[in-house]
N, C-alpha and C positions, 0 to 999 in steps of 0.2 A: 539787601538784607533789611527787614523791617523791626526787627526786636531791638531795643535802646537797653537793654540786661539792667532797667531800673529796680526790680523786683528780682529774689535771687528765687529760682525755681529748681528744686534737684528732683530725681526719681526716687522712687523707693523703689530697691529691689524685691523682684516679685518673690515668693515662696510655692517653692514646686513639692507636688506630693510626692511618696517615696515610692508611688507606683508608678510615676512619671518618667517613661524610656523616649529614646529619640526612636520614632518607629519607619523613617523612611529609607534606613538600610538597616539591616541586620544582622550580626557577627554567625558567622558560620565559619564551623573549623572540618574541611573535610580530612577524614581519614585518609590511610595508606594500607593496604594491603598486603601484609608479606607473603603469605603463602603462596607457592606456584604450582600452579595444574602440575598433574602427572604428565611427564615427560613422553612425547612419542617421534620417534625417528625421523616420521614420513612428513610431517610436518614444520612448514616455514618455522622457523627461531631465530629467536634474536643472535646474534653472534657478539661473544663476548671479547675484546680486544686485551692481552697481556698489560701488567705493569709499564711493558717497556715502552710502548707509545708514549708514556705519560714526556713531559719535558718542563722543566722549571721555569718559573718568570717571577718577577718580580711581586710582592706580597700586594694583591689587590689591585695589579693592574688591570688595566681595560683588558690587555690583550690576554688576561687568565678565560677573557670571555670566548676567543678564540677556540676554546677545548670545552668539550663537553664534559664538566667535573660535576656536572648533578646528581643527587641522589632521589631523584622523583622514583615513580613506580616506572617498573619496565612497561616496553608495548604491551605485550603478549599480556600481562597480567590486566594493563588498563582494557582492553580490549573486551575483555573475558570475563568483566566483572561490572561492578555498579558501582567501584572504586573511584573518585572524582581525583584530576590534577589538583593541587593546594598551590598558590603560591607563598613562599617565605621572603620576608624583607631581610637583606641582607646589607645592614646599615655600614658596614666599615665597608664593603665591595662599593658601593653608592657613594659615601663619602670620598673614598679614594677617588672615582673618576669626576668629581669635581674640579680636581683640581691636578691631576696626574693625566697628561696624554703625552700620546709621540706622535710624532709625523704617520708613522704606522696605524696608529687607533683610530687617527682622523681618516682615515683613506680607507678603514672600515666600515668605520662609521657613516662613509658617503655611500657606499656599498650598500649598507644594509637600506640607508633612507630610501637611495635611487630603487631596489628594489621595492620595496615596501607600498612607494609607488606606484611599479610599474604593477605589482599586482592589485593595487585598488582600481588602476587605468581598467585594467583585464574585467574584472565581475564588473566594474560601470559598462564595460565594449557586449560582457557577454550577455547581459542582463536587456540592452538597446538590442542588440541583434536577434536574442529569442522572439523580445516583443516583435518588432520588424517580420521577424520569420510569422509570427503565427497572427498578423495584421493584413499580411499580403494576401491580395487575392488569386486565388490560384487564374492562372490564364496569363498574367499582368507582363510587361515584356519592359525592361528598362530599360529607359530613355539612353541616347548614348551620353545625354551629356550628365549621365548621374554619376556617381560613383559604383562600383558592384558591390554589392553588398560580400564582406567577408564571412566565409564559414565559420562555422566554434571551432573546429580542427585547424584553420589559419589563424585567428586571435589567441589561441593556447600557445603554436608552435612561435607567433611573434611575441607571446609573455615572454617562453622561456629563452628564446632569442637576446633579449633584450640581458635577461640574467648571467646568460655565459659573457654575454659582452661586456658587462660590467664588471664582470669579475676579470676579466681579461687586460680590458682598456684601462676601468680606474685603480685595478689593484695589484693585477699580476706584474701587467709591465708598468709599471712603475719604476723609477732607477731611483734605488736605493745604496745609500752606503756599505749595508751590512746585507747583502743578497745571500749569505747560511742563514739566516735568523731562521729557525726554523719554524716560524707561524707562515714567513713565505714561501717555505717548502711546503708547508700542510697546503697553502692553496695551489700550488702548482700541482699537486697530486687529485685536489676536490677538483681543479678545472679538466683534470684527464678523464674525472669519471663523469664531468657534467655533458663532453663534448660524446664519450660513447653514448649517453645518454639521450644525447640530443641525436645523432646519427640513429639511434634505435627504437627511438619514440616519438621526436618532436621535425621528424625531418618533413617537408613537405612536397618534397623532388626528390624522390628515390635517386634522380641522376646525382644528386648532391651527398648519397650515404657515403660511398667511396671515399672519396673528399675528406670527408669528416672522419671518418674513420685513417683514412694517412694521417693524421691531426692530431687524435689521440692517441694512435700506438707511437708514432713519433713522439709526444711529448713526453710518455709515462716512461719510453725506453729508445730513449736518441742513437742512431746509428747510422752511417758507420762512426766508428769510432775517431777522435782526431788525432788518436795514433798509426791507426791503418791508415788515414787519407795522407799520415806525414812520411808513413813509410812508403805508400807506394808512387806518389806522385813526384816526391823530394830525393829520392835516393839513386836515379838514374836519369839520362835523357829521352831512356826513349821506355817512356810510362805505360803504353799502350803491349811491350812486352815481359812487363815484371808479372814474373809467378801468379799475385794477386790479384791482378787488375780486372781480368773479366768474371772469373768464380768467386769472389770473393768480391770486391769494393764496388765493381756497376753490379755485380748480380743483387747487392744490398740495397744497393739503390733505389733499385727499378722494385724488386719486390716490398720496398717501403712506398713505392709511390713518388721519388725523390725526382723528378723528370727532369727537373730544372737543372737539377745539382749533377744529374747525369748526363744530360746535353754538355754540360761545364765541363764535368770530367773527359769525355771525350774530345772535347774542343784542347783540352791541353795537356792529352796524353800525347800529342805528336806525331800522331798514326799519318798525317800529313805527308808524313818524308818517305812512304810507302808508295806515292801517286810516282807513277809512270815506270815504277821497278815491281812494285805487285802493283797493279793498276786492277786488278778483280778481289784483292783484297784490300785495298784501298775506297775504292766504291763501294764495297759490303758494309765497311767503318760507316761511310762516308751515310748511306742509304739507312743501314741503324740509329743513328743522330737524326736523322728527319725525320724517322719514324716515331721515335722519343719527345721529340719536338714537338710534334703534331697532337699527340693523346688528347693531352688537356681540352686543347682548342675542340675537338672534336666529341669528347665526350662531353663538353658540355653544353654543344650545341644538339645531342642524343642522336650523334652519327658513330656512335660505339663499331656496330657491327661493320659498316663500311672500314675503319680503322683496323677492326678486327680481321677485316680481310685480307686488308693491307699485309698486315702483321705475318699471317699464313702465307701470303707470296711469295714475303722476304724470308722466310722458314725453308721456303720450298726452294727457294733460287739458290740457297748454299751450297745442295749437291752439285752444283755445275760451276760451282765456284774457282778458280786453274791456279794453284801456286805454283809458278814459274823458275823459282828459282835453282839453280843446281849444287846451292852450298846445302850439306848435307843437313849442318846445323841448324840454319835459319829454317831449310825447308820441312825439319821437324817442326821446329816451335811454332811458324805459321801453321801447322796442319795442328797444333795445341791447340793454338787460339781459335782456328775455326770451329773446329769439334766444342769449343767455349764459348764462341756467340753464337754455334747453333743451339746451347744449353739457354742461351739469355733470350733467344726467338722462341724455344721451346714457353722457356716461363711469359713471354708477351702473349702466346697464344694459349695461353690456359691449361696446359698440362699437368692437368694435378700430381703426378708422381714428379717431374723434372722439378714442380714448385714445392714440395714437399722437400727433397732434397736440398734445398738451397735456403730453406728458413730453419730457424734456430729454435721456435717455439708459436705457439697457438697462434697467440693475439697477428704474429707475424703474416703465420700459414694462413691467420683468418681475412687480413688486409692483402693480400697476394690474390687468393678466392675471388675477393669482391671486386679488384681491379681489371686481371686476365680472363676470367670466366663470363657470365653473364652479371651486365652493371644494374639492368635498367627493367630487373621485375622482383617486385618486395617477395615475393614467396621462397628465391633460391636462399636469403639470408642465415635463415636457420640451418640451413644444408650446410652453407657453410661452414658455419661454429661448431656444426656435430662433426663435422669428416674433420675440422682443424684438432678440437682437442683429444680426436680418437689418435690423429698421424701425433701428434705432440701433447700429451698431456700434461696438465697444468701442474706445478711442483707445490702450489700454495694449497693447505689446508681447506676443507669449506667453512669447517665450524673456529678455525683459529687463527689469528696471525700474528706476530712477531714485531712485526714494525709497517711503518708507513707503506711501503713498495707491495709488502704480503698484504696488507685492508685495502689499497688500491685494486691489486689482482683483484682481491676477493670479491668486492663491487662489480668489477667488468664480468667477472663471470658470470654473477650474479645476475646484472642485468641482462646478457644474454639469454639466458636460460631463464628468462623470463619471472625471475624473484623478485620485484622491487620494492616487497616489504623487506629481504633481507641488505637490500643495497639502500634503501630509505635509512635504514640501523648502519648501516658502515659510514654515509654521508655525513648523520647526523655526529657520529666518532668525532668526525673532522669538521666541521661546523653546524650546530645546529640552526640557525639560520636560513642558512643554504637548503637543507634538510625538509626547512618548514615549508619555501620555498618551490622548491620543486614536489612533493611530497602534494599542494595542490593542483599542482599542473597536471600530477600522471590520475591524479582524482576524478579531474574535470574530462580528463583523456578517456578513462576508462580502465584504464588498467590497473587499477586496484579492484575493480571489479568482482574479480573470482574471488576474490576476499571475505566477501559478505553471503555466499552464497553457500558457505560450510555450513552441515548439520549442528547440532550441538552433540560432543560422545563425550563421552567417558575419559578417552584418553588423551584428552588435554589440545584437543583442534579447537582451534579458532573457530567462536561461537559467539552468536546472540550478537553480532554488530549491526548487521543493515537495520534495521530500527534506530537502534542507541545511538550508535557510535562511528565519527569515519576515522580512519589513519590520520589524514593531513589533520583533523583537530587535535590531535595528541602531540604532533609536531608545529603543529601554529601556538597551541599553549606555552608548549614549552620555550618556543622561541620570546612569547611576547613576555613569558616570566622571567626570562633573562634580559629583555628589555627594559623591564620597569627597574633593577638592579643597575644599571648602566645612564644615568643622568643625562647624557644626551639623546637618548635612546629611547627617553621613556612614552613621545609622541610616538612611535612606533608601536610600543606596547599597546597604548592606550588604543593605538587605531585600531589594534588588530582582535582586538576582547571588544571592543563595541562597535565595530562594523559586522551589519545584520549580514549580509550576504556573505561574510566567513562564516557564521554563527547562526544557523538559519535556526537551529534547536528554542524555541522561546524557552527551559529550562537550563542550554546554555548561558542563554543572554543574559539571564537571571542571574547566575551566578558570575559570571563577568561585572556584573555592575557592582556585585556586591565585594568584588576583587578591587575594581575602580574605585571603588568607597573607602573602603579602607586603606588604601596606597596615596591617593591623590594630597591626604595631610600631611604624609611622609615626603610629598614629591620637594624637593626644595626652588624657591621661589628664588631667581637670582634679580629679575628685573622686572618691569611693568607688563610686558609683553608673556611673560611669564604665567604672570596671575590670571592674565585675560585669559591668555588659555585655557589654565586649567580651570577656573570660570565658565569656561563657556562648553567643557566639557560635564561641567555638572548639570547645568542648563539643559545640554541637550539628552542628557538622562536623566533628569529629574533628581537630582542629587541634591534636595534643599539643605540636607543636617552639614554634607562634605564640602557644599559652598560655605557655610556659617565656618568650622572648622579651617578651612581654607581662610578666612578673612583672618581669624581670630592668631593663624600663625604669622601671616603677614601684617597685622598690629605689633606679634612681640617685638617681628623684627624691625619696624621704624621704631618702636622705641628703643631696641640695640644701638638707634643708630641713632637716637635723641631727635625724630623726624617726629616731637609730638603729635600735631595734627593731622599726618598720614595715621599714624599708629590710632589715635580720636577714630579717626573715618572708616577705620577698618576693624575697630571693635563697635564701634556701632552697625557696621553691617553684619556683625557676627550677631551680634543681640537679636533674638526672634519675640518680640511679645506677645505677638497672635500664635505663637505657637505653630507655624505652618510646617514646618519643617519636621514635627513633633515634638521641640521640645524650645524653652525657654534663652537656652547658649547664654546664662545669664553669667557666663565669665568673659564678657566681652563690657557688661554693664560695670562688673568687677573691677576690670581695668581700666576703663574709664573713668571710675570714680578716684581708681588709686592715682591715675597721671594729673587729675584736677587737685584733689588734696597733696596725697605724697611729693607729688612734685614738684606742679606751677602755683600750689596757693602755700605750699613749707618755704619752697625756695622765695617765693615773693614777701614773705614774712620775716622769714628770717634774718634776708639779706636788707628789706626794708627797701624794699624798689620795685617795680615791675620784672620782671625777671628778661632772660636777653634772648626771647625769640619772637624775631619780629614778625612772622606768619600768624602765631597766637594773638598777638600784641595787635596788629592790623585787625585780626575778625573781630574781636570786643570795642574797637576803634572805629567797627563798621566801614571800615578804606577797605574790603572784598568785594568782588562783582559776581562771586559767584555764591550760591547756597549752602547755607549751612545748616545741617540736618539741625531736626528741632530737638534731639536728646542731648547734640553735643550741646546747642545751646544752652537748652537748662541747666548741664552740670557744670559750665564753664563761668556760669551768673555768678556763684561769688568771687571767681578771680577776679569778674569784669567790674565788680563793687571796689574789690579792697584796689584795685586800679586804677579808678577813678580817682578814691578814695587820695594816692597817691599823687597822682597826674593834680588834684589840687594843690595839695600843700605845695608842689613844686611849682605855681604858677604862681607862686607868692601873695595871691589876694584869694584866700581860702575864705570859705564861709563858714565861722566857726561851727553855726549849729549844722548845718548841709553834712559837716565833717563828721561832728557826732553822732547825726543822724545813719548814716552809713554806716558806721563803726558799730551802732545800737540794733541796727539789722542784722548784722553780720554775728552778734551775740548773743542773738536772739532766736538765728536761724535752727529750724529744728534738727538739722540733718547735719550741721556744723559737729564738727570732734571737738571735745572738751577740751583737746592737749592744745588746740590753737589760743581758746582765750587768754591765758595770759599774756601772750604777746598781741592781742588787739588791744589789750586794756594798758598793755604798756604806752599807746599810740594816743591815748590821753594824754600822757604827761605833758610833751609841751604844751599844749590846749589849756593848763591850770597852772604856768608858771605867769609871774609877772601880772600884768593887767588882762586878764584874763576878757574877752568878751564874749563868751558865753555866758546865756539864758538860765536864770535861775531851776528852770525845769530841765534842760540839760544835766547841773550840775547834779539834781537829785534823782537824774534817769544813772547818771556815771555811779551813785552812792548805792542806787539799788543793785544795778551788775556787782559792783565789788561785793555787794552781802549775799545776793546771789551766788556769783562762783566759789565762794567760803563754805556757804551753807551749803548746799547742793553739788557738787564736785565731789566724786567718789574720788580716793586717797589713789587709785590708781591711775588717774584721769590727771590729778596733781601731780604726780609722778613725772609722766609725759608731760608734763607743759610745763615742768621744773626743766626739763632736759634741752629743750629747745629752747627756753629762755635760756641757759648758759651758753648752748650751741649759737644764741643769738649777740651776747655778747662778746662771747669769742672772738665773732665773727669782724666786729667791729675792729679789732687791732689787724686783721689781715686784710680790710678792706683798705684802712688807711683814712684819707678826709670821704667824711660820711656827709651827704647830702643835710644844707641846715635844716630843713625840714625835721630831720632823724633822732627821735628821741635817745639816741645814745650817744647823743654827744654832752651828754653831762657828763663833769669830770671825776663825779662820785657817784657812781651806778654802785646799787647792791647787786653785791654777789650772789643771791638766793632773791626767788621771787617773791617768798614770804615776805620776807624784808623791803621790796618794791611795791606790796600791796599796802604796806604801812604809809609809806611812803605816798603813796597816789591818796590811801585814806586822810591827809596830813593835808596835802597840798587840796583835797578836793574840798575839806571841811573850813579850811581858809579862804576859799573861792566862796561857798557858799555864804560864812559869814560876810565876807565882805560885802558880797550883793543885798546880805541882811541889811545890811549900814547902809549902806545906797539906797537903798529902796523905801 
């Protein structure tokens, strides 16, 4: 640092004109539209969910964020109009999650990051493989040792792959103390509609729908029950002949898909103690367990119909099946049970009427379909869903439901039947998120598609989007404006309102930056790494007025926290004087001027010492290695005087005149507050007791200040510097022994500074004459 602060230098603050705005963002308040189109039957609607979903949490917990409690504009109305999303700052939800989480919000909160992610991972993947695709020259043959280039349709299906897994791995199964909390029931239900979702959209191996689809009807509706498996497996020795066992608990089985838990079941029904007393229905047992055994392996290697043949053999071979025995009774109940695994051969081979019979409801009938019949061509699927919910129709309303298990239903039908704006609306019920999430996936897929392609009528259809407007940006908004509400969350926000590839619209962007503008002040800074960010998120949108703002709150708070020369360095970075930003930020000069007066030159005055921080204290001591902006310099020049000023008289061989030269600067200075001179002019007095060695011209520069601040000192300016000389004297009995230097160690100080001006005039016109006499 090369400035010696010998010269005290301050700013004058600039004056702005009253037409002077900050112009490099600008306040926009967009509307909300209430009114809603005319109502018409045939088309998609939003579905509106009962009070009763609602469930209580705690007043501004994170986890309130778990439930969709907004009151934005509905889809259908943003969709259909020129109505913009608004975000609201929602300061007590935001303060709350400062400082309020549970083990649960944290395990959200990874959730949401890990996706957030994986969907930036996704438009960087799909964005390189377009180019790729439309770079390649047609003819070109890849090398083996390259990689293959993935399809859009395999980087979509591995996004949302990535999503259910996350939701499964870091949040479902999770083991938790309180497994009712019902925010982990809301996702055991979103993870039932993500995996139909994925089985009906995101699947890449039709061989793998099957699969996925046992996955979800099992999880949304577990069975058998573990009352029937306690009653029939536990209540006698020989399991393989109770009432239940084959129409009931393996026909459940096997029509959920359960192969494993079926194999099991028969392995310890006993049927064992049959071998060599029925020896043909013994082997029948014995050859249905292998066949059960085998599926899996088989269909996943897409040797289905070989299996399937099998399957018909074993069907076929029953008729010749010989029960031997001659007890009347047994040889009843064994011709029960064969008549009942030929019902369970019937349902392995696919007989829609015997599988009908033996399920309980659709989602059932529909996973039974997919298993027995044909696995391995996407066109029979839809066959399926219409023959399931003709034989079993569904009990849950379309347009209503009641609670969790009815919005679940309502989803899967949904998605079957090919809605997935109205399943995007049930998702979102349950996490919007989630919602935003997948909501781009089925985008990028296509199947929002038919969407954009409606007429505009009269009667209230979905109109005017393919230009305007897509789905997934009405659910990425809403997600990212719950983000910025949610403090650790708000990197999320921020990513997903200014990454261009979500936001291709440049009148989106627009107004994203100008969402980012006005939040980013609000964002609160907790640490270094903090500011950089959001720093460097202004930067990279050109945010010059929201970076100034940004400094200027992280000045107030090092001075909260008495960090003066953080708080110096961060109102000086808020100060613009070129104006680049559009506008002056000239309360950053404000502050700086108030922590050099108000604080480091009242408190160094009053207490009569250099005040007690040694960061300050070192830069005016010039012992810093590093730079010191040239504004702070200037306004810190007079503490770095009256400092010196100090640091002499303490080194006991002062230079009288040096001393009053300093003191005559600093009273002279133009930008000095009136209310400090009388306590510099107090700093005379020992200087004129005793054998004074000060310079006759000294003594008559000290004679002029005292007529000076009499004459010229407005009655309020006296006022103030009346107040601080008491404040100053005061001060002197709680400090205790005062430095000899310190003119308040006389043991008759005046009470009033009037009476100290007499006083200094008395002693100073003694000095003078004396040096008369001398001279």
């Amino acid at each position: 640092m090369n400035r010696d602060f010998k010269d005290i230098e301050m700013l004058d603050i600039p004056m702005e004109d009253n037409d002077d705005v900050d112009t490099s963002v600008s306040s926009v308040t967009e509307g909300i539209v209430t009114d809603s189109p005319t109502s018409n039957e045939e088309v998609e609607r939003p579905s509106t969910p009962r009070e009763s979903l609602s469930y209580t949490t705690a007043s501004y917990s994170l986890s309130s964020y778990f439930s969709n409690d907004s009151e934005s504009i509905p889809l259908f109305q943003w969709l259909s109009s020129d109505t913009a999303l608004s975000f609201e700052f929602d300061h007590n939800r935001y303060r709350s999650s400062l400082h309020h989480r549970t083990a649960l919000d944290n395990d959200y909160i990874k959730y949401i990051e890990t996706n957030f992610k994986t969907i930036e991972d996704f438009e960087a993947n799909l964005k390189i493989a377009d180019e790729e695709s439309f770079s390649q020259p047609i003819g070109v043959i890849t090398r083996h040792n390259e990689a293959p280039q993935l399809s859009q349709s395999q980087i979509i299906d591995d996004a949302y792959d990535s999503i259910v897994d996350h939701l499964t791995l870091d949040f479902v199964e999770q083991p938790r103390i309180d497994d009712s909390n019902s925010i982990v029931s809301k996702f055991n239900y979103l993870l039932v509609i993500l995996e139909c979702l994925r089985a009906t959209c995101f699947s890449k191996d039709v061989r793998r729908r099957p699969d996925i689809i046992v996955k979800w009807v099992n999880l949304f509706d577990s069975q058998p029950s573990a009352e029937l498996v306690d009653e029939v497996m536990t209540s006698n020795s020989q399991c393989y002949a109770h009432p239940l066992f084959w129409n009931t608990l393996l026909s459940k089985c096997i029509c959920r898909g359960l192969f494993d838990q079926s194999v099991n079941i028969l392995e310890h029904s006993y049927y064992q103690e049959l071998e060599g007393a029925e020896d043909d229905l013994y082997h029948t047992i014995r050859d249905l367990q292998t066949l059960l055994l085998s599926y899996t392996a088989m269909a996943d290697k897409g040797q289905f119909s070989q299996w399937k043949s099998s399957a018909c053999e074993f069907r076929d071979s029953l008729s010749s099946v010989n029960i031997s025995t001659t007890d009347t009774s047994k040889n009843a109940l064994y011709r029960i049970m064969l008549n009942q695994i030929y019902d369970v051969a019937c349902i392995l081979t696919g007989f829609a009427r015997t599988i009908a019979n033996y399920c309980e409801n659709w989602y059932e009938l529909y996973l039974a379909y997919s298993l027995f019949q044909i696995r391995d061509d996407e066109t029979v699927y839809q066959e399926y869903f219409s023959q399931a919910i003709k034989e079993r129709p569904p009990l849950v309303d379309h347009h209503e439901y009641d609670d969790f298990d009815e919005l679940t239903e309502f989803c899967l039908l949904q998605i079957l039947e090919g809605k997935f704006l109205k399943a995007l609306e049930g998702i979102f019920d349950l996490d919007p998120a989630t919602a935003a999430y997948a909501s781009l996936l089925l985008e990028h897929k296509g199947y929002l598609d038919p969407y954009y392609s409606t007429d505009i009528s009269k009667n209230g259809t979905l109109v005017g989007m393919s230009h305007r407007k897509r789905i997934s940006e009405y659910f990425l908004l809403n997600h990212a404006y719950n983000c910025l509400n949610i403090h650790p969350l708000v990197p999320v926000g921020i990513g997903i309102l200014s990454n261009r590839l979500l936001n291709p619209s440049p009148k989106a962007q627009e107004r994203n930056k100008r969402t980012i503008a006005h939040f980013l002040p609000k964002y609160e800074i907790v640490d270094n790494d903090d500011q950089e960010w959001a720093l460097t998120v202004c930067a990279d949108l050109h945010l010059a007025s929201t970076a100034k703002d940004i400094y200027y709150q992280a000045g107030l708070r090092a001075l909260g926290q008495n960090n003066l020369y953080e708080a110096l360095e961060n109102f000086v970075n808020c100060y613009d004087p070129n104006k680049s930003s559009g506008s002056y930020h000239k309360e950053g000069l404000h502050q700086i001027q108030h922590i050099v007066w108000e604080i480091i030159f009242t408190d160094c005055l009053v207490c009569n010492k250099p005040i007690q921080d040694e960061l300050i204290n070192s830069i005016v001591d010039q012992k810093v290695d590093f730079v010191i902006h040239s504004i702070i310099q200037q306004c810190i020049s007079p503490y770095a005087v009256l400092k010196q000023f100090y640091d002499s008289l303490k080194s006991g061989n002062p230079n009288p005149s040096l001393s009053v030269s300093r003191l005559v600067h600093l009273l002279n200075f133009n930008f000095l507050p009136d209310k400090f001179k009388p306590l510099l002019l107090c700093q005379f007095l020992p200087l004129l007791k005793g054998e004074s060695k000060l310079r006759q011209a000294d003594l008559f520069t000290i004679a002029e200040l005292i007529e000076s601040y009499e004459g010229d000192t407005s009655e309020q300016n006296k006022v103030e510097g009346e107040k601080l000389y008491t404040v100053s004297i005061s001060h002197k009995e709680e400090e205790g022994q005062l430095e000899s230097y310190d003119w308040r160690r006389s043991l008759t100080l005046p009470s009033k500074f009037s009476d100290m001006l007499k006083l200094l005039r008395r002693q100073t016109t003694i000095q003078i004459g004396r040096k008369f006499v001398e001279y």
